[in-house]
ROPAKE-662373 format. One record per atom (N, C-alpha, C, O): x, y, z; residue number from 1; atom name; residue in one letter. Coordinates in steps of 0.1 Angstrom, whole numbers, plus 5000, padded with zeros to 4 digits. Layout:
<sites>
    xx    yy    zz  seq  atom  type
     X     Y     Z  NUM    CA     A
...
</sites>
This chain:
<sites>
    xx    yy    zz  seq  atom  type
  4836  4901  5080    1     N     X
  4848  4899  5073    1    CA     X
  4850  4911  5063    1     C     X
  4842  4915  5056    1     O     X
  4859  4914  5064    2     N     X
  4867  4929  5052    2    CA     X
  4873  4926  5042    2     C     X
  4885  4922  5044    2     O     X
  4868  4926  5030    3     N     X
  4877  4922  5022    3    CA     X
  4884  4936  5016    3     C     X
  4880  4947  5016    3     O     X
  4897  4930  5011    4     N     X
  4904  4944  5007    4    CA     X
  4910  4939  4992    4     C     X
  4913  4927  4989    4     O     X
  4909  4948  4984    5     N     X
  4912  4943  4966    5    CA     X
  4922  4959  4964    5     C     X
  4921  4969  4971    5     O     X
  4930  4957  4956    6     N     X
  4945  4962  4954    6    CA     X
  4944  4966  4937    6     C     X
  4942  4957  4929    6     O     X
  4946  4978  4934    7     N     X
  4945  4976  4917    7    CA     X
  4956  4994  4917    7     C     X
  4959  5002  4925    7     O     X
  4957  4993  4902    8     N     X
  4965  5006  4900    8    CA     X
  4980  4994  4893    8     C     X
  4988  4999  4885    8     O     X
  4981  4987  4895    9     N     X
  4998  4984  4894    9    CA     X
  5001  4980  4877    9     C     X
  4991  4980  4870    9     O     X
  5010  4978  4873   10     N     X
  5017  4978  4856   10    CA     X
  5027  4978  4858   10     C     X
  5033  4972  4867   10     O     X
  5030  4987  4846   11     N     X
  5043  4987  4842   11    CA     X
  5050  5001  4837   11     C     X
  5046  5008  4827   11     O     X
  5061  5003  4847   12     N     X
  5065  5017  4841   12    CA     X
  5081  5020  4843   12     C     X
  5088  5016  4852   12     O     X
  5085  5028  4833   13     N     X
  5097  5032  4832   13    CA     X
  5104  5039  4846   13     C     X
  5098  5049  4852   13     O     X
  5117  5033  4849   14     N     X
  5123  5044  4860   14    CA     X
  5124  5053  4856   14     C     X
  5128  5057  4845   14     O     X
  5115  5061  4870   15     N     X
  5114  5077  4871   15    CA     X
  5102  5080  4868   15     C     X
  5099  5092  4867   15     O     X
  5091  5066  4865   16     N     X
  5078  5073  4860   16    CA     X
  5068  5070  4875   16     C     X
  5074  5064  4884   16     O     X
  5057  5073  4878   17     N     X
  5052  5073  4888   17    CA     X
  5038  5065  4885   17     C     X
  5032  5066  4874   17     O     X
  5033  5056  4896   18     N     X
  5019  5051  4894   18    CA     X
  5008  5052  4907   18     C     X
  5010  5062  4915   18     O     X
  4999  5046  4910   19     N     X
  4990  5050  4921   19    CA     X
  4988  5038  4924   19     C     X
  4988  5031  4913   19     O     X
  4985  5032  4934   20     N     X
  4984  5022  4936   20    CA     X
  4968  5026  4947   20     C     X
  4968  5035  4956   20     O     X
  4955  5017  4942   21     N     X
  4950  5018  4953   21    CA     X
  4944  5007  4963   21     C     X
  4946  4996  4958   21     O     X
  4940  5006  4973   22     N     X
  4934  4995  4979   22    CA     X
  4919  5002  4986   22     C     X
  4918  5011  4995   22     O     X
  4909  4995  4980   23     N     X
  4894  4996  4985   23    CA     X
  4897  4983  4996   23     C     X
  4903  4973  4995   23     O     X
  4889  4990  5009   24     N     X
  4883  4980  5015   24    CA     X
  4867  4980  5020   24     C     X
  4860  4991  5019   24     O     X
  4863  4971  5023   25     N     X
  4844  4970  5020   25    CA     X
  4840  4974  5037   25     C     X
  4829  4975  5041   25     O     X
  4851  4975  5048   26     N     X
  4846  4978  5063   26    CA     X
  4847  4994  5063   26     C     X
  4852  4999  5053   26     O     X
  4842  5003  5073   27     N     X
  4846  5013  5071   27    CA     X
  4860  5017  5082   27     C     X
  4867  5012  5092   27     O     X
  4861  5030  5074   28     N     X
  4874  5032  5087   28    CA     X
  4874  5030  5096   28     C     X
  4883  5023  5100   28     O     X
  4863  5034  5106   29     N     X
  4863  5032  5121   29    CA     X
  4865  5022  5125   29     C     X
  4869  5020  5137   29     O     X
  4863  5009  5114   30     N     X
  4864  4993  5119   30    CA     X
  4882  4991  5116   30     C     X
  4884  4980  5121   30     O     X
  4889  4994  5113   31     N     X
  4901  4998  5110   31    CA     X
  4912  5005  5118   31     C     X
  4910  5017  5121   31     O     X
  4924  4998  5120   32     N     X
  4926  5007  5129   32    CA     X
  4943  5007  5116   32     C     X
  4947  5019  5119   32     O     X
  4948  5005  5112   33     N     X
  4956  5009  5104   33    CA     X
  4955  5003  5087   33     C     X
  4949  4993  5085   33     O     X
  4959  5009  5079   34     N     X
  4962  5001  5070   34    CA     X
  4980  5002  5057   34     C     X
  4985  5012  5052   34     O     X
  4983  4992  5056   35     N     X
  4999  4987  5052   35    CA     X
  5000  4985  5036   35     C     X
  4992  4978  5029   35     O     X
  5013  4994  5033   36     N     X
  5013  4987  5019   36    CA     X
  5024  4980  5023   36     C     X
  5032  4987  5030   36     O     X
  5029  4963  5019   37     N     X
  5041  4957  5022   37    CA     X
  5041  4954  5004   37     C     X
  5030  4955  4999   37     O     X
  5054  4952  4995   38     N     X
  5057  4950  4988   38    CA     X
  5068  4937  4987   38     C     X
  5078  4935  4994   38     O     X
  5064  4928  4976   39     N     X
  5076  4914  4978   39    CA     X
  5085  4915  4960   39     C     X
  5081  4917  4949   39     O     X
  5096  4915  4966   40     N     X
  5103  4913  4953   40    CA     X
  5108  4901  4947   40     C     X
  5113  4894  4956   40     O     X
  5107  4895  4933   41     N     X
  5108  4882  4935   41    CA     X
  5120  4875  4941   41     C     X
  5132  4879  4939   41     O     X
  5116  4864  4949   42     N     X
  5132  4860  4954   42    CA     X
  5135  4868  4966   42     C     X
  5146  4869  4971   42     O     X
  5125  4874  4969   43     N     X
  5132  4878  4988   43    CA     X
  5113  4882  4993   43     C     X
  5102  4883  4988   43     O     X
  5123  4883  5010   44     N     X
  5108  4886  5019   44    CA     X
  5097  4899  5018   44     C     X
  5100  4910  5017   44     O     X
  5090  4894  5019   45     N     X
  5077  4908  5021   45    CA     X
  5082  4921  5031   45     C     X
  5081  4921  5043   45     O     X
  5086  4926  5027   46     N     X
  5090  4943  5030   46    CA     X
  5079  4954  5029   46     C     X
  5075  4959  5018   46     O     X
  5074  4959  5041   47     N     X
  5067  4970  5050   47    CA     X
  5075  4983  5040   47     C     X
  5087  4986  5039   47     O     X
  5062  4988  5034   48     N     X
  5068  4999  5027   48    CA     X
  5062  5013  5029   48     C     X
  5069  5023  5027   48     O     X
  5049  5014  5033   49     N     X
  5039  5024  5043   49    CA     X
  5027  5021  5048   49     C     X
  5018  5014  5044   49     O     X
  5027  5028  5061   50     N     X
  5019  5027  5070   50    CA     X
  5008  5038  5076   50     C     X
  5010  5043  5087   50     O     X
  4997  5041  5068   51     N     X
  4986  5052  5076   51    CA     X
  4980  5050  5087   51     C     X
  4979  5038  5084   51     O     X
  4975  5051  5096   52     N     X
  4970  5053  5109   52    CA     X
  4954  5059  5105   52     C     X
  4952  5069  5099   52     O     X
  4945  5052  5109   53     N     X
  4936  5056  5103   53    CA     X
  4929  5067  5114   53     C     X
  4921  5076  5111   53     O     X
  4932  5066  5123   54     N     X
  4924  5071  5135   54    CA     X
  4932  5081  5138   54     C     X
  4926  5089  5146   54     O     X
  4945  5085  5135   55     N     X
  4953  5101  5140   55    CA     X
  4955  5108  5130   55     C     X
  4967  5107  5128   55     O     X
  4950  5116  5121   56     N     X
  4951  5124  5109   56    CA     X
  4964  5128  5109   56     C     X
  4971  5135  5117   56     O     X
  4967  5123  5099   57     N     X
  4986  5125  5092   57    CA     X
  4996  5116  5098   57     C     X
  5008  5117  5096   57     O     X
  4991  5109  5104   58     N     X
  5001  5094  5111   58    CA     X
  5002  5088  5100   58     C     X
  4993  5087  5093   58     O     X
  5014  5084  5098   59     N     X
  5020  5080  5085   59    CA     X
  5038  5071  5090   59     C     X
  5045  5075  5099   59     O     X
  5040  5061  5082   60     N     X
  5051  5057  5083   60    CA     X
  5055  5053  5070   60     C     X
  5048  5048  5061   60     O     X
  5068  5056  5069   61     N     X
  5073  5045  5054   61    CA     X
  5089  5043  5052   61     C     X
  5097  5052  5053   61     O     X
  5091  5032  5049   62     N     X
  5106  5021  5054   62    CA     X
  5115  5035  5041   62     C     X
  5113  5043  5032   62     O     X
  5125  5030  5049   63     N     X
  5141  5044  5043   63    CA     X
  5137  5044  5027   63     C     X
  5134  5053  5019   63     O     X
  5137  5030  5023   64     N     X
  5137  5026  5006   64    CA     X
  5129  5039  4999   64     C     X
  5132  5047  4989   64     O     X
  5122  5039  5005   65     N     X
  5109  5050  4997   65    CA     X
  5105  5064  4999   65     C     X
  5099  5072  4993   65     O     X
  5110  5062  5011   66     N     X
  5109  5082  5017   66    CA     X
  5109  5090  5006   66     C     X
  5115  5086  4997   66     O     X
  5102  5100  5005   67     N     X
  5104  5111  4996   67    CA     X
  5100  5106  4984   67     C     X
  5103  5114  4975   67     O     X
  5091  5092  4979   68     N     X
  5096  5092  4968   68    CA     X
  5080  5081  4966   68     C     X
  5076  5079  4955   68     O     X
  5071  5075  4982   69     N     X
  5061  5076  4982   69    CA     X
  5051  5084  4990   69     C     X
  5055  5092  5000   69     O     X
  5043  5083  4987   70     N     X
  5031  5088  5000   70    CA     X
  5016  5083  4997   70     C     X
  5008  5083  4988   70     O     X
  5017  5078  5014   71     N     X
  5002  5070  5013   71    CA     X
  4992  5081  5017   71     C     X
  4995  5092  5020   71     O     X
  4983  5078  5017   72     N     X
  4968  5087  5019   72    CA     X
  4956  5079  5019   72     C     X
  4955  5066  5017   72     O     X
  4944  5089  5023   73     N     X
  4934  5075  5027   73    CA     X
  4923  5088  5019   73     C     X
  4924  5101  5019   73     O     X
  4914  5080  5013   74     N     X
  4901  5088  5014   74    CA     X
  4889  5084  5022   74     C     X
  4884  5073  5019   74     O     X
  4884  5091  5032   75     N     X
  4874  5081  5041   75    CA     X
  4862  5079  5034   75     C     X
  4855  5068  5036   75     O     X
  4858  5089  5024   76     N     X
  4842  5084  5016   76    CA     X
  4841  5074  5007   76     C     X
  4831  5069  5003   76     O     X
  4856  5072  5005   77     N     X
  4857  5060  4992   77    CA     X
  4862  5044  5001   77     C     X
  4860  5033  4995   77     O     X
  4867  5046  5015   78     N     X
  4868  5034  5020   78    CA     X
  4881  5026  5015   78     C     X
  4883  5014  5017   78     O     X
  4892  5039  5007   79     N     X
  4902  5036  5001   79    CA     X
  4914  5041  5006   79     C     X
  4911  5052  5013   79     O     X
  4930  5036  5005   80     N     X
  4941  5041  5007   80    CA     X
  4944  5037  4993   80     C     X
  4942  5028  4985   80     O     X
  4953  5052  4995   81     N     X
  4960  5051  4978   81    CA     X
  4979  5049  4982   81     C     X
  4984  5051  4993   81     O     X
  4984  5045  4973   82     N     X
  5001  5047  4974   82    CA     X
  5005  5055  4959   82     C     X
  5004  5052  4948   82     O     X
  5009  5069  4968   83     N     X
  5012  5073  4952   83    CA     X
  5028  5069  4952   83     C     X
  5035  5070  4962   83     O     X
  5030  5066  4943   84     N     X
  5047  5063  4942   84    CA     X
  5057  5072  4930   84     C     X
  5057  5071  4918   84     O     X
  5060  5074  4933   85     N     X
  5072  5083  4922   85    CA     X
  5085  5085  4923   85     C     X
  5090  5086  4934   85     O     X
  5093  5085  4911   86     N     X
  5106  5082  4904   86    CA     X
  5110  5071  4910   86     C     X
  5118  5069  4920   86     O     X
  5102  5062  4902   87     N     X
  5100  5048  4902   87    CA     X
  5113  5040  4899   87     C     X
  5116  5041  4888   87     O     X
  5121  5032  4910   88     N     X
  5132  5028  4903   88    CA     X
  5130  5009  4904   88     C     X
  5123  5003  4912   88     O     X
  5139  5003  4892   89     N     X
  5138  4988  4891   89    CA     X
  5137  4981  4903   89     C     X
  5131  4971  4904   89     O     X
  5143  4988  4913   90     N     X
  5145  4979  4928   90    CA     X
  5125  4978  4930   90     C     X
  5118  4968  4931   90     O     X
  5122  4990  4929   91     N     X
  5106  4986  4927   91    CA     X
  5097  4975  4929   91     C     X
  5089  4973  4938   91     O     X
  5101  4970  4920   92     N     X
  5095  4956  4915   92    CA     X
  5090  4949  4923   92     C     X
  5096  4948  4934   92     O     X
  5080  4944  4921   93     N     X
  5070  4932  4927   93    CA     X
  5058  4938  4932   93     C     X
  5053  4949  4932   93     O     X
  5054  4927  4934   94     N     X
  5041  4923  4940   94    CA     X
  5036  4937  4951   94     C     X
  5046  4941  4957   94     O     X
  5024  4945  4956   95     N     X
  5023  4950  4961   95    CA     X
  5011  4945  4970   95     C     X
  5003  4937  4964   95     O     X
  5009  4946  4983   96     N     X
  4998  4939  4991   96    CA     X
  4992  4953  5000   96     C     X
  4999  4962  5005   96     O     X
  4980  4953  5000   97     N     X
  4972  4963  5007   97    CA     X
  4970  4950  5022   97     C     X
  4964  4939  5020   97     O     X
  4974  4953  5034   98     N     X
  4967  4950  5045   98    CA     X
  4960  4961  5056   98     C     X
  4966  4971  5060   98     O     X
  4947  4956  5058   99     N     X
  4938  4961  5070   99    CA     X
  4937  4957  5082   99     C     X
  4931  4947  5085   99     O     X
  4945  4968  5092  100     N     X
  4942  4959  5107  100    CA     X
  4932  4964  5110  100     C     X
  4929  4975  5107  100     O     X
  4926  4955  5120  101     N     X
  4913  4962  5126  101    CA     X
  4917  4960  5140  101     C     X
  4924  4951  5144  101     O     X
  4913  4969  5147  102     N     X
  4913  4972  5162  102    CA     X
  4919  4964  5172  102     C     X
  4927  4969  5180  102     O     X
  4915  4946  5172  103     N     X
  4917  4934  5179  103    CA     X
  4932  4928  5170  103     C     X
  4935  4925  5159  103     O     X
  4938  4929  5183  104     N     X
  4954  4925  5177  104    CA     X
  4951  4912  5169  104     C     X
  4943  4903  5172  104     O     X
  4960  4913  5159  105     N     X
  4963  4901  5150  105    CA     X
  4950  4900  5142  105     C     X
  4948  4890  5135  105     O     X
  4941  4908  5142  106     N     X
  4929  4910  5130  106    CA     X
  4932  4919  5120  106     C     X
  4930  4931  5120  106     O     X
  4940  4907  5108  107     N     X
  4942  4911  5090  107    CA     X
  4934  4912  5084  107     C     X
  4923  4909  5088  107     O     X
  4935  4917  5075  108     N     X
  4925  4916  5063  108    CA     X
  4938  4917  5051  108     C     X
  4945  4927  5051  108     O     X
  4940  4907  5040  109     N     X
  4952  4916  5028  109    CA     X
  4943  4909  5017  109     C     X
  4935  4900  5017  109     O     X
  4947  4918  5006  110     N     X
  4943  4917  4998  110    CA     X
  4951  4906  4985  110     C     X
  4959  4898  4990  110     O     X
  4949  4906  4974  111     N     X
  4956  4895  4964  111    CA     X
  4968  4899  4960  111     C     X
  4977  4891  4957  111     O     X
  4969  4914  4959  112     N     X
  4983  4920  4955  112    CA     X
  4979  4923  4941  112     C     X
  4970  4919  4934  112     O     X
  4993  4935  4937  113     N     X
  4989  4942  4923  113    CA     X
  5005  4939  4922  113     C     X
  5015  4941  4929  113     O     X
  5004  4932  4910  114     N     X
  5021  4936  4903  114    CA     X
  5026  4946  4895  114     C     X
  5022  4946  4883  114     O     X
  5034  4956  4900  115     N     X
  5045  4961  4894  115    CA     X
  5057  4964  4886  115     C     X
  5059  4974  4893  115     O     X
  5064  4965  4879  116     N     X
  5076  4961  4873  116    CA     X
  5076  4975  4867  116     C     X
  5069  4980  4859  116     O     X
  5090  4979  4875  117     N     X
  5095  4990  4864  117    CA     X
  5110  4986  4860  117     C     X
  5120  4981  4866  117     O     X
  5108  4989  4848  118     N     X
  5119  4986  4837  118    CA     X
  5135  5001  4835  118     C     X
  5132  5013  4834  118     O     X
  5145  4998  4834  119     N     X
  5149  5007  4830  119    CA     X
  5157  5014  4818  119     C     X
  5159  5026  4819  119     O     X
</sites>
């Protein structure tokens, strides 16, 4: 079992930037991608980036945030980070680190970090 724990998140003014990370306790190789989805309150869980753990610089991330996040992995730490910058109100919410592993439909997410930027 993988557990994955999510920390970095607060509170920050639009246009300020935070880091969002997610440790997980499997190592990469047991991993075959891992997701940051974000929920705003009052609507659905929205896919916001996607690293590839197995093709170095495979990367995905939904129109909302282009340019404005980027995910990354460190493999010694067993972590993906989400740096985020010029942070705007739409922002907001809840952030979730999910780990797939290799065998379709094998999650792992974590509890979520909340957010809120103010403007």
């Amino acid at each position: 079992q993988v557990q994955v724990v999510e920390s970095g998140g607060g509170s920050v003014q639009t246009g300020g930037s935070l880091r969002l990370s997610c440790v997980h306790s499997g190592s990469f190789s047991s991993i075959y991608a891992v997701r940051w989805h974000r929920q705003a309150p009052g609507k659905q869980l929205e896919l916001v980036a996607t690293i590839h753990t197995q093709t170095p610089g495979s990367t995905n991330y939904a129109d909302s945030v282009k340019g404005r996040f980027t995910i990354s992995k460190d493999t010694a730490k067993n972590t993906v980070y989400l740096q985020t910058n010029s942070r705007k109100p739409e922002d907001t919410g809840v952030y979730y680190c999910q780990a797939s592993g290799h065998v379709a439909g094998v999650n792992y997410w974590g509890q979520g970090t909340q957010v809120t930027v103010s403007s």
